[in-house]
N, C-alpha and C positions, 0 to 999 in steps of 0.2 A: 697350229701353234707349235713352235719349237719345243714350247718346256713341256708338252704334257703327251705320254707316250702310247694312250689306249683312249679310243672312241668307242661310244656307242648309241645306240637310240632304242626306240621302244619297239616293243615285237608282241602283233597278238599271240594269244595265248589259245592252241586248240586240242581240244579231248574228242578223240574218236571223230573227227572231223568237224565239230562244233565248237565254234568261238566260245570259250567261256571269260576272258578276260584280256585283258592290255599289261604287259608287262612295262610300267614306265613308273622310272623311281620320282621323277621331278616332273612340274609340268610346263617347264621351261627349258631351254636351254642354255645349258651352265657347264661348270667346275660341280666334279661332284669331291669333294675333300677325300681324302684320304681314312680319314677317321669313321665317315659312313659306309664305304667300300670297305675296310675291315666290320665292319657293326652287320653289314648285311649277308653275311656268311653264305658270298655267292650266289644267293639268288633274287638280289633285288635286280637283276640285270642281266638277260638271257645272254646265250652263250655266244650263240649265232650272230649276233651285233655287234661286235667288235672288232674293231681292227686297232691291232697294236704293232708297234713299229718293229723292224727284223730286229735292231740292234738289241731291245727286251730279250723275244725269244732266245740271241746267239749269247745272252751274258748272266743264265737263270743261276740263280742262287740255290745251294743246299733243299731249303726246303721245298721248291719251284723242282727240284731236280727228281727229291725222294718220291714225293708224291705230284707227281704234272696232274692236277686239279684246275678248273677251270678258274677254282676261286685261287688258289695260289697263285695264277697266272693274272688275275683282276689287279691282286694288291700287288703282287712284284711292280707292274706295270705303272699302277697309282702312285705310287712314291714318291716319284719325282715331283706329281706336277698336277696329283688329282685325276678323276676318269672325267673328261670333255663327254657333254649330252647331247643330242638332237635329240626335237622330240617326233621326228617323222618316224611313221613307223615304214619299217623296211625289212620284216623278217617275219617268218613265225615259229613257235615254238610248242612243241610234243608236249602236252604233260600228261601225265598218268594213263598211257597208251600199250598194252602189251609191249614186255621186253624195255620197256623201259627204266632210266634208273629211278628215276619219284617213282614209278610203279613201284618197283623193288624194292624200294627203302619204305614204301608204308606198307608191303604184303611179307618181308621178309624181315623175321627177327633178329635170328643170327647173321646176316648183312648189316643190317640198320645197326647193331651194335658192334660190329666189326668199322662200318663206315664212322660211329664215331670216335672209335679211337685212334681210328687215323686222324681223325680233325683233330683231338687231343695233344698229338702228338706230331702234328702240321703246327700246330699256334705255339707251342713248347721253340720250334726249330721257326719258327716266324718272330716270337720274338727274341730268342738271342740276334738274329741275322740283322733284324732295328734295333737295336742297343736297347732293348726293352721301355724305348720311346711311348709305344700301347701298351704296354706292362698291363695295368689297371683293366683297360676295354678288353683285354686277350685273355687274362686271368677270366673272367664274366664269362669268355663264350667258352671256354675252357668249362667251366662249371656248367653251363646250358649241355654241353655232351655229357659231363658226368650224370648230369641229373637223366639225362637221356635214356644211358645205357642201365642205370636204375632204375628207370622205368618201364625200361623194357624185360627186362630180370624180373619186375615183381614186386622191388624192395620198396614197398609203398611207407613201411617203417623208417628206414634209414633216410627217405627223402625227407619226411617229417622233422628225422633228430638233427639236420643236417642244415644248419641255418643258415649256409653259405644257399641254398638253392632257392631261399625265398627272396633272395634278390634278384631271380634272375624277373 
C-alpha cells in the first residue's frame, strides 16, 4: 500500500534458547493506528520485523534524529498511514539474554532511569514535531517514566502524593 510506510508481523519470542512467547499485537491482519503504536511504547512490535520504506529513514525528524530509538523509528514511520500487520511470524526475538538491552534495563538501575529520561524527553520533542495532535496520550506515557524513575529512586512517598501516577 502506498499510504502506509512500515510493516510488520509477529516474531517468537526466545530466552536462553527457549520459546517463551509470540510477539503479535493483533491477530489479524490490519492497520495498526497510529494512536496504538504511540500507546505501545515500542514494544508491542519486535524490531526485527519491520520493513520501513528508505524515503522514512532519508527524511527523520528531530526527535527520530536525537534519539534513533526503534520506537522513534515505529511512530515517525506510522504517521502517515498506520503500522500495516501480517500475522505470519517471520523472525525471532532475544529477550532477557546476557548483554542484552531488557536485560539491562531490569538488572541496571542507573540505566533504567537514565533510559527513561530519555523516553521523557523523546515524547516532550515527539510531540511538539505532531503539533501536539497526542498531547493527552504523550503527556500519560510521559508520567509512566516519571513514575518510573520514582521507582526506581525509592520515592514510594512522592509516587503516593502524586496523583498524576494513579492514572497510569
Amino acid at each position: 500500500r502506498k499510504d502506509i510506510d512500515i510493516c510488520t508481523h509477529s516474531a517468537k519470542v526466545l530466552q536462553n534458547d527457549k520459546q517463551i512467547g509470540v510477539v503479535a499485537p493483533e491477530n489479524k491482519e490490519c492497520v495498526i493506528p497510529i494512536e496504538k503504536v504511540i500507546e505501545g511504547k515500542g514494544g508491542f512490535v519486535a524490531t526485527n520485523s519491520w520493513l520501513i520504506r528508505k524515503t522514512v529513514i532519508d527524511t527523520l525528524p528531530e526527535f527520530a534524529k536525537k534519539y534513533p530509538i526503534d520506537y522513534a523509528y515505529q511512530v515517525y514511520a506510522s504517521l502517515r498511514g498506520g503500522m500495516y500487520y501480517l500475522t505470519d511470524c517471520m523472525s525471532v526475538y532475544n529477550f532477557m539474554n546476557e548483554g542484552s538491552w531488557s536485560k539491562k534495563r531490569k538488572t541496571d538501575i542507573e540505566f533504567s532511569i537514565n533510559e527513561s529520561k530519555k523516553m521523557i524527553d523523546l515524547y516532550t520533542l515527539m510531540n511538539e514535531f505532531t503539533e501536539y495532535k497526542y498531547n493527552e496520550m504523550i503527556k500519560s506515557l510521559q508520567a509512566y517514566y516519571e513514575y518510573e524513575i520514582e521507582w526506581y529512586q525509592g520515592n514510594l512517598n512522592r509516587i503516593l502524593k502524586n496523583k498524576k501516577y494513579m492514572k497510569i
